[in-house]
N, C-alpha and C positions, 0 to 999 in steps of 0.2 A: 430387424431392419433389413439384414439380407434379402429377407425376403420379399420386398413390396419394392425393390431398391428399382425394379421395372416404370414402375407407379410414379415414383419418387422422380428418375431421371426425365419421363414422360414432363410431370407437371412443372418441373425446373426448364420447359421451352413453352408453359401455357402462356395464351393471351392477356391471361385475368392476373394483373400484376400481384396481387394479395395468394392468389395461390403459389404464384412462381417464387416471392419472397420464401415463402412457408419451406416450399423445394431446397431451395438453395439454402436453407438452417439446416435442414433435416441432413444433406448433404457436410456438411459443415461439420455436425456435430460428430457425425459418421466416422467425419475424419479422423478429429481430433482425439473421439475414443477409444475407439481400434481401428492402427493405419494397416495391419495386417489383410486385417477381414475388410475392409474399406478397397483398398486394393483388388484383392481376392476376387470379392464378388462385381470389382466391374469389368476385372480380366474374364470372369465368367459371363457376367453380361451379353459382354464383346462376342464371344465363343459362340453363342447360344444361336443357332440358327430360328431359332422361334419366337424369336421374341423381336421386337417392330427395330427397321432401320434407327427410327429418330434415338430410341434409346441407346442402341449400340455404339451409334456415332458419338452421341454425348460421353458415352463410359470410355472410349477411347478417348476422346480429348481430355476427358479430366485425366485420364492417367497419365498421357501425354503431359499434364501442366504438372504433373504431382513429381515429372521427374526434373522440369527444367523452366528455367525464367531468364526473364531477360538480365535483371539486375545480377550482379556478380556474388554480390554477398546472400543472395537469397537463393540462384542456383546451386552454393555448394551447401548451405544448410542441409536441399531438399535432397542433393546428392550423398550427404553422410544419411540422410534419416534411411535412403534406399538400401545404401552399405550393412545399414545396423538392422537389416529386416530379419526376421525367423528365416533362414535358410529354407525350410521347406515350405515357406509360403511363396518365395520367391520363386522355386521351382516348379511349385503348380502353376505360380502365374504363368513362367514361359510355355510351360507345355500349353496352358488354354491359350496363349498368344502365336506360337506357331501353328496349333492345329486351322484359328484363324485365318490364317495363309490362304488356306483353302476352301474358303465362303464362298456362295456363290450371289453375295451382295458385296458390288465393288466399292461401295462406300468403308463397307468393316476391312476389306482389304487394306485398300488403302491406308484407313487411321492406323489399323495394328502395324504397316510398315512400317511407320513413323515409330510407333510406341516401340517398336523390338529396335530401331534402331539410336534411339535414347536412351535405351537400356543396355546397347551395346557399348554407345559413350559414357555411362557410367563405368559398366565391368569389366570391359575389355582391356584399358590403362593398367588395371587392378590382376589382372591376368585370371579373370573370373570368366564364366563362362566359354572357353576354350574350345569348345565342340560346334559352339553357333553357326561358324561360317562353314564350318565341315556339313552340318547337317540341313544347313540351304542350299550346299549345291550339291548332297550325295546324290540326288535322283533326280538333277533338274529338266535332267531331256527326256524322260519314260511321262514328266507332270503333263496333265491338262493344261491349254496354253491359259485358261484364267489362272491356275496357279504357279505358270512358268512367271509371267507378268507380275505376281504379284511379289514373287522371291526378287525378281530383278528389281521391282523399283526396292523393297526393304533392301538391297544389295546397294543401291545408287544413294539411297538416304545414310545407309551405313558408310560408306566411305565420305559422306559429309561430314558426318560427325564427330568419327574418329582420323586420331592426325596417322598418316604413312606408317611412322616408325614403330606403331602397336603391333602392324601385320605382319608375317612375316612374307617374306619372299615368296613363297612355295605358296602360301595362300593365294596372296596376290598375283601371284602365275593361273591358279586356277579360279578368283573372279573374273581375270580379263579375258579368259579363255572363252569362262561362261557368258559375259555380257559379249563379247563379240561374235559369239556365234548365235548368241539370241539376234545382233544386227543385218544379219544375214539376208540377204537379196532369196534366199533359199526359206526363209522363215517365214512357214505359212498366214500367220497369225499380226495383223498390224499391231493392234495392240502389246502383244510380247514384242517387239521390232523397235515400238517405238518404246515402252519401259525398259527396253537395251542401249536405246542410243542414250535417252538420259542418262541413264546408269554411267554408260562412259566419261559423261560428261563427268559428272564425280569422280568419280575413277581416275581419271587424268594426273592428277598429285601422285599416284601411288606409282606410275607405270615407271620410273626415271630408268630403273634396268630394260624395262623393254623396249624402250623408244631407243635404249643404246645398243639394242642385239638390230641389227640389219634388217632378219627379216620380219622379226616380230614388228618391226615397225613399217615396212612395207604393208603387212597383213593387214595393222590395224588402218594404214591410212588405205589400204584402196578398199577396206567397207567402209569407211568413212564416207568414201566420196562415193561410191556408190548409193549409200544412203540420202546424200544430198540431189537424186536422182528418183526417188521414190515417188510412186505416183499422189500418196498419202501426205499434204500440208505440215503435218502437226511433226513427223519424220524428215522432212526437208529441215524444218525447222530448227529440230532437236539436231540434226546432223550439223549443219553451218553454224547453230552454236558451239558446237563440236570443234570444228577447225577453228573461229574466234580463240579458245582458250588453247589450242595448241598452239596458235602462232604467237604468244604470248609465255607460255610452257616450256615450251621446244623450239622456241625460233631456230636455234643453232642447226636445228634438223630438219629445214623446208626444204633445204635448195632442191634435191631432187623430184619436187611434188611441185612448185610453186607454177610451174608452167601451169599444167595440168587445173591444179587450183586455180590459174590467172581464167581460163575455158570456161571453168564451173563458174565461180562469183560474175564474171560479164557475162554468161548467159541467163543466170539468175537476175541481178540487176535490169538488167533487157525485159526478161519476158515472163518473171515469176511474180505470185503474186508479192504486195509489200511488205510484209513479217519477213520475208525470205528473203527478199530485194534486201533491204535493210539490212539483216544480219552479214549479206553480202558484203557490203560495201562495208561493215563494221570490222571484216577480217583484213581489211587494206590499214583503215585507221588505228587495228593492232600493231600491224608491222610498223607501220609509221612511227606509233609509242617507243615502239623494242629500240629503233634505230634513231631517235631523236634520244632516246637516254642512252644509249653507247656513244655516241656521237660527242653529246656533251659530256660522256663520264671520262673518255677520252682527248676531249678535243679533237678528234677527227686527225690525230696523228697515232695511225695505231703500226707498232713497233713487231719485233720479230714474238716479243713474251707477253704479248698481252692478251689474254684468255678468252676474250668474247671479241674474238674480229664480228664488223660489220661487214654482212653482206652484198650492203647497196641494193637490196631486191626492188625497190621504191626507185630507184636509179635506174634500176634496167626494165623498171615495167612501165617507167612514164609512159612513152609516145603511146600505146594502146590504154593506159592508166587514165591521162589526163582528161582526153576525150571522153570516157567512158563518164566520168563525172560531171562532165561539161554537160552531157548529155541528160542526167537525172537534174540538174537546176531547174528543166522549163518543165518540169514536173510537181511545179507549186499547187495548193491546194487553194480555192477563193480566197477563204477569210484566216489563212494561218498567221495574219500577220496578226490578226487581234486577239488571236489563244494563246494565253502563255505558255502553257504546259505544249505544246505542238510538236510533234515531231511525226514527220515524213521524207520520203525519199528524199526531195529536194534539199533538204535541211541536211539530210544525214549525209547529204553529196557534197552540199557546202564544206560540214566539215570535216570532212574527209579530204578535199582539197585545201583547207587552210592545214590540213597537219602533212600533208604534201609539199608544200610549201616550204612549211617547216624544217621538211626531211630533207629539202634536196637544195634549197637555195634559187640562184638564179637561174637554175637552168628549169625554171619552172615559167618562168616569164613569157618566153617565147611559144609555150605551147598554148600560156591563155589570150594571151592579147588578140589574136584573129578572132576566137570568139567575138571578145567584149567589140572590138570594132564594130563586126557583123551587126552587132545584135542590140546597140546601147541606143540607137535614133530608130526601133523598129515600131511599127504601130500597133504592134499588138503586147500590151503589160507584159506577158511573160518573157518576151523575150530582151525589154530594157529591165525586169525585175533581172532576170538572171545574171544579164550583163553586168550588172553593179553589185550581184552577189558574188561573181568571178571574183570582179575586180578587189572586192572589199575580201574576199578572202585570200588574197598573196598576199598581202602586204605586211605579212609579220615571216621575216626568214629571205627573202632576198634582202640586198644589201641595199643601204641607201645609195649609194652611184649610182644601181640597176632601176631604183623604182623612182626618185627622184626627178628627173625629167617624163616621164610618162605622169604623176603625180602633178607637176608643173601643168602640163595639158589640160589633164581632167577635173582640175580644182574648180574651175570657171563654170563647166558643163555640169556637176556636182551641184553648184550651189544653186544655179538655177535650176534645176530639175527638182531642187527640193522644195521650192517657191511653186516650180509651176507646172510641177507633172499632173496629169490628171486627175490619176493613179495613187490611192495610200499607199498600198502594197509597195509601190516603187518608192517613193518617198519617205517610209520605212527604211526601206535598204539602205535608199542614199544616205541617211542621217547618221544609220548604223558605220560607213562606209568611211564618211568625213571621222565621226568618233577613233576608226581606225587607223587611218591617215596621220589623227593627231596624237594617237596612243604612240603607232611606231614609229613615225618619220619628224617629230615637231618635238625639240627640247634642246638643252646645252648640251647632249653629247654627238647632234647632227649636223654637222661643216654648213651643208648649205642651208639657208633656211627657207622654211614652205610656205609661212606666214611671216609677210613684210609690210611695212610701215602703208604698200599700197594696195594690199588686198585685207587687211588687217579688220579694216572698218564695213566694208561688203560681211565678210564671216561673221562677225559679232552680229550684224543687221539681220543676215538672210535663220541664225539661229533664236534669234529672240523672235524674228517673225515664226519662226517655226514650233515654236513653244506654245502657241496660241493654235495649234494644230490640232486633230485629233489624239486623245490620249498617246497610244501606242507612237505616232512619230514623235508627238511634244516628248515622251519620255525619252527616244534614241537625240531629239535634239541635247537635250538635259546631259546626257548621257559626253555627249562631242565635245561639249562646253567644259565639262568638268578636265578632259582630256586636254583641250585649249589650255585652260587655266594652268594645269600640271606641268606641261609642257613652259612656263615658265614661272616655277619653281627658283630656279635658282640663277636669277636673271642683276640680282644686285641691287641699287638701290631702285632703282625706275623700271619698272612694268610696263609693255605694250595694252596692256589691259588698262591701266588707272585711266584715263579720259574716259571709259566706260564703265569705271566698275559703278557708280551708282545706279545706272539705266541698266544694268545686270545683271545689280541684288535687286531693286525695286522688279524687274520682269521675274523673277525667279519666285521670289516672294507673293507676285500676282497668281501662280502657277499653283503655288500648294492652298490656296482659297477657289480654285477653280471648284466648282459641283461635279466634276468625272474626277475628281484627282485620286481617288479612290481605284481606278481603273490601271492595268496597265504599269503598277509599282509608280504612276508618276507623281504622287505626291515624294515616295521615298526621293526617287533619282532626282528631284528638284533638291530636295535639300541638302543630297549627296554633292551637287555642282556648288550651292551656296557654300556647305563647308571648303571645299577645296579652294573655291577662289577667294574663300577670305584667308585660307591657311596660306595660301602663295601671293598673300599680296603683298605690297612693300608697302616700306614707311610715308609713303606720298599719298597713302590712302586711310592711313591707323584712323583718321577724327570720323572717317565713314563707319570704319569697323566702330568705333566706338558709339555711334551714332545707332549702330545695330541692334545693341547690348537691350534699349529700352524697348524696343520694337518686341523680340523676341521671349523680351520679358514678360511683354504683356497678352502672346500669345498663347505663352505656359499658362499664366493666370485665367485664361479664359476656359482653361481645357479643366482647370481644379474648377469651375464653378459648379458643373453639369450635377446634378446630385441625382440616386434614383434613375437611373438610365439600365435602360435593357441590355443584356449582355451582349448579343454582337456588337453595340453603342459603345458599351464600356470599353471593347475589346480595341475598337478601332483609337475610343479614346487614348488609352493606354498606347496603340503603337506610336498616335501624338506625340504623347508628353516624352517619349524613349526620344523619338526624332529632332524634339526641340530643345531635351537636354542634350543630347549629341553636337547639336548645336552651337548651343551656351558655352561645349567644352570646347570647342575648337576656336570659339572667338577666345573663352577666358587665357588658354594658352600661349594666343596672339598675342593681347593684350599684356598679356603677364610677363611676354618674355625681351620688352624693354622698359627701359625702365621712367620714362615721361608719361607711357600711355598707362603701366601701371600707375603709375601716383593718380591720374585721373579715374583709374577702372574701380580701382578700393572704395571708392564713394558709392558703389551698389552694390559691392561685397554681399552685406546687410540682408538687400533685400533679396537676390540672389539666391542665399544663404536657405532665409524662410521660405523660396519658393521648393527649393529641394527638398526639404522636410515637410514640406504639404505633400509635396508626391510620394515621401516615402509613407505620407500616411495613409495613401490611396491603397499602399499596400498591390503591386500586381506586379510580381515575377520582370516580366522583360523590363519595365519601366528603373525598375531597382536597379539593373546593371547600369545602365547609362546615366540614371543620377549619380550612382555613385562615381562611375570613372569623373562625371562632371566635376565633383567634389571634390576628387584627385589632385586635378589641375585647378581646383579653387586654390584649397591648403597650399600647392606649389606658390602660386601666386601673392597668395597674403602672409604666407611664413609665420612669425611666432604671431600674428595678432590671430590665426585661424584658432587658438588655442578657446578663445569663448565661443564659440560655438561647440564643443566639445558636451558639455553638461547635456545639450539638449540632443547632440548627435548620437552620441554613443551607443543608445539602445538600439540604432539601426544598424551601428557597424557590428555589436556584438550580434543583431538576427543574423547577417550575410553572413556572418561568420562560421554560423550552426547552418548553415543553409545545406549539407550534404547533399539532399537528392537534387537540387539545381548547381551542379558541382563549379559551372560557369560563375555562378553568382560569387561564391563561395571564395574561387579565385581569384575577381574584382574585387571583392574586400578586401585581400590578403594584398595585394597589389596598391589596396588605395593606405591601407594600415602603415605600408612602407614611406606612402608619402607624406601623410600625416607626421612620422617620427621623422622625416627628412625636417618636413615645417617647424616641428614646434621644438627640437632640439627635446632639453628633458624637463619642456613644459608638460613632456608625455608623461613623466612618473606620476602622478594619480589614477590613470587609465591601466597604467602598465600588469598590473597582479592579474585584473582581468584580462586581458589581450592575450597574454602570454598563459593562462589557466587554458582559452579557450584556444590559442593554436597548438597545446601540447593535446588536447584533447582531440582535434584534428588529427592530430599526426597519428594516435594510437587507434584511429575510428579504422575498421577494414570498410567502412560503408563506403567511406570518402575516396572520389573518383583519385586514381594515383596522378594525375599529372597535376593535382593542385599541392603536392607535397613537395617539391623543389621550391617553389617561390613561397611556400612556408618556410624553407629553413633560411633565403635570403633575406626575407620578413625579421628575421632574428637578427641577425647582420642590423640591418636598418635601427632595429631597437636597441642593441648594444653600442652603435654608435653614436643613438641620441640619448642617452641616458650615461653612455661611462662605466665608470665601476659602480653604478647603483646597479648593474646588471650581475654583482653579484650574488645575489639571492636564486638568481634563475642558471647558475651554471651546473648544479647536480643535478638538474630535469634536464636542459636543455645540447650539456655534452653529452650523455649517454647516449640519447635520440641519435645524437649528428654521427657518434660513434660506429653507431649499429644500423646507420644509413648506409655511412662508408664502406661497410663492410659487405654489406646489403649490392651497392654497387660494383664491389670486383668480381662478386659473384653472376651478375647477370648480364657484365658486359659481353657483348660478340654473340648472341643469339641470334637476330635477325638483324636488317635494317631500321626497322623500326624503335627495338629494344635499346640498340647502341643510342640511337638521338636522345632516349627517356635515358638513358644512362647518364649520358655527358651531361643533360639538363638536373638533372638529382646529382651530380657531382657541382657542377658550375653552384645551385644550390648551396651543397656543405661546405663549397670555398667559399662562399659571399657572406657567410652565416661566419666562419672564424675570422676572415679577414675583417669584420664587421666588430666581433667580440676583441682582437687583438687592437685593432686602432682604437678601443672606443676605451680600452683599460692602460695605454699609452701611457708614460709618465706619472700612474697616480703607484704609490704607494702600496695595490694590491695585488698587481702585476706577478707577485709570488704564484698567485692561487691556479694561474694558467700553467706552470710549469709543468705539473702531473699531466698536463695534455700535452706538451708537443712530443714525445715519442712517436705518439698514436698518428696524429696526423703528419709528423714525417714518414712514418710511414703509407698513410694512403697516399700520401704526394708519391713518393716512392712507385707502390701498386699501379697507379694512374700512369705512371711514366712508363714504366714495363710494360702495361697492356697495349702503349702501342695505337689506341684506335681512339683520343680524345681528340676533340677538333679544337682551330683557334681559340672559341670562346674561355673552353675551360685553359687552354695551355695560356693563356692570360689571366686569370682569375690565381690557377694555380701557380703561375710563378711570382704575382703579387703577394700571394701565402705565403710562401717563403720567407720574401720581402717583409712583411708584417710580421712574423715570428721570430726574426733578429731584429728587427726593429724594435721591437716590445720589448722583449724580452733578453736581449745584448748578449753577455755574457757565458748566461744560462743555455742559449739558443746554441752560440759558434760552437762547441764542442760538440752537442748533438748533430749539427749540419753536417759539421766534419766525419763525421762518423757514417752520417747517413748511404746507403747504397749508391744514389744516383742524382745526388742534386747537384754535385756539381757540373756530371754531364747534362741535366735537363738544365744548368743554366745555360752552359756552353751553347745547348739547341736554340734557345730562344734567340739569346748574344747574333745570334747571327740569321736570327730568323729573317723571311723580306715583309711578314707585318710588321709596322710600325709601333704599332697602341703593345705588341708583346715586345719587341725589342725594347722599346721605352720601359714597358716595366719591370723588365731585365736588367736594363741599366741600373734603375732604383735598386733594384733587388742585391744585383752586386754588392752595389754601395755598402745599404745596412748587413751583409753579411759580411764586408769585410770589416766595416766598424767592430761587429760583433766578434770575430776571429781577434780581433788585435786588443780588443779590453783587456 
């Protein structure tokens, strides 16, 4: 096989499908018999200067995939089979993958970059391979510049893949040495120049000591910006992507550079071409990010000790800032308003000005309003487009006093511009603009109000006319409406809206039968406005909403007829049936959550019911989730009578359940299981041996994506409290699990930002899971059988408190636990509490917490612990 493996790779890219399959077994089997010599001879392949590009490139990519995948559980498979290889097979391979280095076909280059730097993220963790990065850069300045280029990008791809702390210092002193002198203005060679600057770009994570020595960080930012000077496009590029991740990296460390940068990016945005323009303006809406999360991690009150002062750079570079933006808005493209995917200058100007905004508040106001004056009555599109993209982009970040009277103004000139500009593009804006207006300045936590009993009836008018528009405006109308409707949410019994809402839902409804609705997302955003303004209606309106229920019913039913339909047909089918169960669910929780409209809504339970199990037999991925949450809020609704649909439900909730690779799906099961055991009480115990077989099988799957493992252990909770002590059968599977979560948890709290949230959430989990088992074994007779547990979990109570880094959610769950382990358990409980390290200070913490929902169940908590103390 080695030998024709030429032949083999060839015919695996032929035309003729019959041959290509044949290819791709022969490959296959290859593998599976010997990964050694399988490997081997395509690292040799790769090497082989004589033999044709297409094969070499293919030998590199499968090697490439042979070390790494997307999926979690099948990347470390393919990473132990690399670990368990013949040692000297492995080392032929690197040696024919370095020699590669130096082809003089830049395709094998390239691939083998990649392939050495996959193999670096295998070995390198593992402390394998220790000479690699010594011997890409023993000779990198005597190489030919194609193989200076080709070490630097395998240098830029290897610091992709492996994390900082692998490298040491001294290494990492001499890649940054080497890729910044490949950046070099002095570097004959563009191509090496520009496989430098990327390089850096990687690089960037690793430098934290250099960027803290002075000069090293002077060196590397003035080739930086040198680079961004380069007569070479592809180098400008690579370079202001460059600054982008430093001023996100290194904020702390612009001030001295940030002039100089404010020169480069406004001349770039001016006069360079778009890629470059673009990434310009992109390093402003970094800072903007950096200083909008200090701001609010702060409150914008930063003290003598707090570690990350804000610099204000956003503050002091408005007056030449604002302009500069103002300026790329009349830089629209024809038809952007009808591409969804679009992005250009003007776009990326925009929103670089709303995070402006953002960043600095009111003092942002006065720099755009002469614009928009200028320019909002002018006759030519671009310049009333821009005007109302100014305008629509402040309006989130000054204060309501500040925007509020200029809003008063413009609302009038708004609505007719939307009726009667010439112009889509402008009418676009405006729709987008009003949607704005209603997001930030219209609801109950705004003093003055935007929409009043006298302009209330115009707004509803000029957006339903506007829905009858071209896709792209009808959607931004859609889009306003929904924002309307939210903005009175929580308005009491009577609604500004109820005199309209039938002429609302009936326009809304006309919108997703339109022949374009297809276009533009605006069938979605239509029924995104239906749901919201029936979820904020009030009771002056319920007999419409109810009214609704058969309308919608019967346009599920329409979408199960189609049979035999071609797959993009089906496809759209399906996003259908997702949208008008979406639907269903938001009326049924309407409905459901009083209790007159309920007793009328149950009389189509029934039929409801059979319509969600057509679609589940339709069988397509996204359609599943939204039935099912529909379902959710059915069972909430109809309580124990949900219980007979169960017989014929259940084979769908046990599919979601095994659903692994749709880990979302998988999750809404687990979520809707919860609600079911809330509905039917322990009408659940017939289902239960299953349910509970297949969420311990979950729990132990490594396929299964982790963040569906927390609301599996509250799932527990939910089932322990609807069933009681029949949940004793499941407590030697299901304490272990929770045990060896807990423990799983103290261990990985405080690694990143992101880890602590998965932390707290797999904590909040194992308390909702015991609080759940404790109330549900309350008072019966078996309440002994918990005993063996609460050590354990006074102690992670314990653990949780010491680490210090739990937020509300859990510091409420957890001091509930408390609560429910004397409460259960009396007697047995007060002398462990008493004992315990820290509960009586995490009560004391809460006692006087200023949340509420934890003070309160602190109070509880007291209670049952001093009951317990005193038996």
């Amino acid at each position: 096989m080695a030998l024709e493996v030429t032949q083999v790779l060839l015919n695996a890219q032929a035309i003729d499908g019959t041959v290509r399959k044949q290819a791709e077994e022969s490959l296959k089997q290859f593998q599976e018999q010997d990964l050694p010599l399988f490997l081997l001879s395509l690292s040799r392949e790769l090497a082989n200067e004589e033999k044709p590009v297409e094969s070499r490139k293919l030998a590199g990519l499968i090697l490439k995939n042979a070390l790494d995948a997307k999926e979690q559980h099948r990347k470390s498979d393919l990473v132990q089979r690399w670990l368990a290889l013949d040692p000297s097979a492995k080392s032929q391979i690197k040696v024919c993958l370095l020699q590669t280095l130096s082809s003089l076909v830049a395709e094998a280059r390239s691939t083998t970059s990649q392939v050495i730097a996959k193999v670096a993220g295998i070995e390198l963790p593992q402390k394998q391979w220790p000479e690699l990065i010594g011997s890409l850069l023993s000779n990198i300045h005597q190489l030919p510049p194609h193989v200076k280029q080709a070490t630097l990008e395998t240098l830029g791809y290897l610091c992709e893949e492996v994390s900082p702390e692998v490298v040491d210092q001294d290494q990492v002193n001499k890649i940054l040495t080497a890729v910044v002198q490949g950046m070099n203005a002095s570097e004959g060679s563009n191509e090496v120049r520009l496989a430098a600057t990327r390089a850096l770009y990687n690089a960037l994570g690793f430098a934290q000591a250099n960027f803290s020595n002075d000069m090293e960080r002077d060196y590397i930012m003035r080739v930086v910006c040198e680079a961004t000077l380069s007569p070479e496009l592809k180098i400008r590029l690579a370079a202001f992507e460059c600054l982008v991740a430093i001023s996100s990296t290194y904020y702390d460390k612009l001030a001295p550079y940030i002039q100089d940068i404010f020169n480069i990016t406004a001349k770039a945005v001016r006069e360079d071409q778009e890629p470059v323009a673009l990434q310009a303006i992109e390093f402003w809406s970094s800072v903007c990010d950096e200083e909008i999360d200090i701001l609010e991690e702060y409150g914008g009150d930063f003290t003598g000790d707090s570690d990350i002062p804000c610099f204000y750079f956003i503050k002091q570079a408005l007056p030449a800032l604002v302009p500069m933006l103002l300026e790329t808005l009349l830089k629209q493209e024809e038809d952007q308003d009808q591409d969804e995917g679009a992005w250009n200058i003007a776009m990326a100007g925009g929103t670089g000005l709303c995070l402006v905004a953002r960043t600095v508040g009111d003092d942002i106001v006065p720099l755009v309003m002469p614009f928009i004056e200028e320019n909002i009555t002018k006759p030519e599109w671009r310049q009333r487009e821009a005007a109302t993209y100014a305008f629509g982009s402040i309006l989130e970040g000054p204060s309501a006093d500040k925007l509020t009277p200029i809003v008063n103004v413009a609302l009038t000139f708004m609505l007719s511009a939307l009726t009667k500009d010439p112009n889509n593009h402008v009418k676009d804006t405006t729709a987008w603009t009003l949607g704005r207006i209603f997001e930030f300045l219209h609801g109950s936590t705004v003093d003055a109000p935007i929409i009043t009993p006298a302009n209330c009836q115009q707004i509803i008018t000029v957006l339903l006319q506007s829905m009858k528009d071209v896709p792209n405006v009808a959607e931004k109308a859609c889009g306003a409406l929904y924002f309307l409707a939210q903005g009175y949410e929580d308005v009491g019994s009577s609604s500004p809206l109820a005199p309209f809402f039938q002429e609302i839902v009936q326009s809304l409804i006309t919108v997703t039968h339109r022949a374009d609705a297809g276009e533009s997302r605006l069938r979605t955003a239509a029924y995104e406005a239906l749901n919201e303004v029936v979820r904020c209606s009030t009771e002056e309106t319920a007999s419409m909403v109810l009214q609704l229920v058969p309308v919608i019913m019967i346009e599920l039913h329409k979408t199960l007829e189609g049979q035999g339909l071609a797959s993009d047909e089906r496809e759209r089918q399906s996003e259908l049936q997702g949208l008008l169960c979406g639907c269903l669910q938001v009326i049924i929780q309407k409905l459901g959550s009083s209790e007159p409209t309920k007793y009328v809504f149950v009389q189509y339970a029934d039929q409801i019911m059979g319509l969600f199990l057509r679609v589940f037999a339709c069988r397509s991925a996204t359609v599943h989730e939204e039935a099912m949450l529909a379902i959710g809020a059915l069972a909430y609704a109809t309580g124990p009578e949900f219980a007979k649909y169960m017989p014929e439900f259940y084979k769908y909730l046990e599919m979601g359940l095994q659903n692994f690779e749709e880990y979302q799906i998988c999750a809404v099961t687990v979520g809707v299981v919860g609600d079911i055991a809330r509905a039917l009480e322990d009408k659940i115990l017939p289902y239960c041996d299953g349910i509970m077989t297949q969420l311990l099988r979950d729990l132990s799957s490594n396929q299964l994506h982790r963040s569906v493992k927390p609301p599996i252990f509250s799932c527990f909770g939910d089932i322990a409290l609807a069933i009681g002590e029949n949940f004793e059968k499941y407590l030697i599977y299901a304490m272990p699990m929770l045990q060896s979560a807990a423990e799983m948890s103290a261990r990985t709290a405080g690694a990143d930002d992101e880890m602590t949230d998965y932390t707290n959430s797999l904590r909040n989990g194992i308390l909702e899971a015991y609080s759940g088992i404790f109330q549900g074994f309350k008072n019966s007779p078996k309440t002994q059988l918990l005993i063996s547990y609460a050590p354990h979990i006074l102690q992670f109570l314990d653990s949780i408190y010491m680490g210090k880094d739990m937020d509300d959610v859990v510091m409420k769950t957890a001091i509930g636990v408390l609560g429910d382990l004397a409460d259960t358990l009396g007697s047995h409980a007060g002398s462990l509490i008493q004992q315990s390290l820290s509960s009586r200070e995490f009560l004391n913490e809460c006692l006087s917490s200023e949340d509420l929902l934890i003070k309160e169940s602190a109070e509880w908590a007291k209670l049952a612990i001093s009951r317990a103390i005193s038996v």
